[in-house]
N, C-alpha and C positions, 0 to 999 in steps of 0.2 A: 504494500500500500504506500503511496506517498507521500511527502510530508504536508502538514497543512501549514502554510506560513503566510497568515492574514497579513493585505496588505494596503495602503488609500489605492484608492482607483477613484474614476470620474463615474458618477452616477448616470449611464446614458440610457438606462432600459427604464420605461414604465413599472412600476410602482401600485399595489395595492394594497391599501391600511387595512390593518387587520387587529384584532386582540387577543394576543396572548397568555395565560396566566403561565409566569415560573415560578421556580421555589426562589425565597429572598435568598440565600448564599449561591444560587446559580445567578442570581443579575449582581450581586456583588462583587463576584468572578468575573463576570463578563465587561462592570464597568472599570475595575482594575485595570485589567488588559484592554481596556478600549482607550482610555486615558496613556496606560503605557505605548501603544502602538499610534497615539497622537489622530484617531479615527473616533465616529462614531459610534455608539452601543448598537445603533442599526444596521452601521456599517459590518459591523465585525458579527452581530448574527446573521446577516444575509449570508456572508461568504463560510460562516460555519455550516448552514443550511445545505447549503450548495457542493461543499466539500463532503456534509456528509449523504446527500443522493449522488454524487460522482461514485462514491468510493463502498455504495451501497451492496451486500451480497445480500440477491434475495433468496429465500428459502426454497428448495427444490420439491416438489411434490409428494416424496420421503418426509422429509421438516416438517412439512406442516401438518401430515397426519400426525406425526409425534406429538407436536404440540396441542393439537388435539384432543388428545386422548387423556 
């Protein structure tokens, strides 16, 4: 898998507001590292987002009877 190393980029793609609920120490985290990497808390969940449907294994038709059952 490859590494995810969030980074600014220019906002050129369309956009749709949405509401999320996280847990308070997952936006804690997240505003940490958004402040440290000099981006937005937006910024830097989009491109987590993104990084993780890239980097997605979906479950084989095995898997998911397992889980299942």
């Amino acid at each position: 898998m490859s590494e995810f190393i969030p980074h600014k980029r220019r906002m050129e793609e369309e956009y749709l507001q949405t509401t999320l609920r996280i847990k308070y120490n997952t936006i804690e985290i997240l505003d940490q590292l958004a402040t440290d990497l000099d981006m937005s808390r937006n910024e830097l969940i989009n491109q987590c987002i993104d990084y993780a449907l890239e980097n997605l294994k979906k479950p084989s038709n095995n898997e998911k009877e397992k889980q299942s059952v």
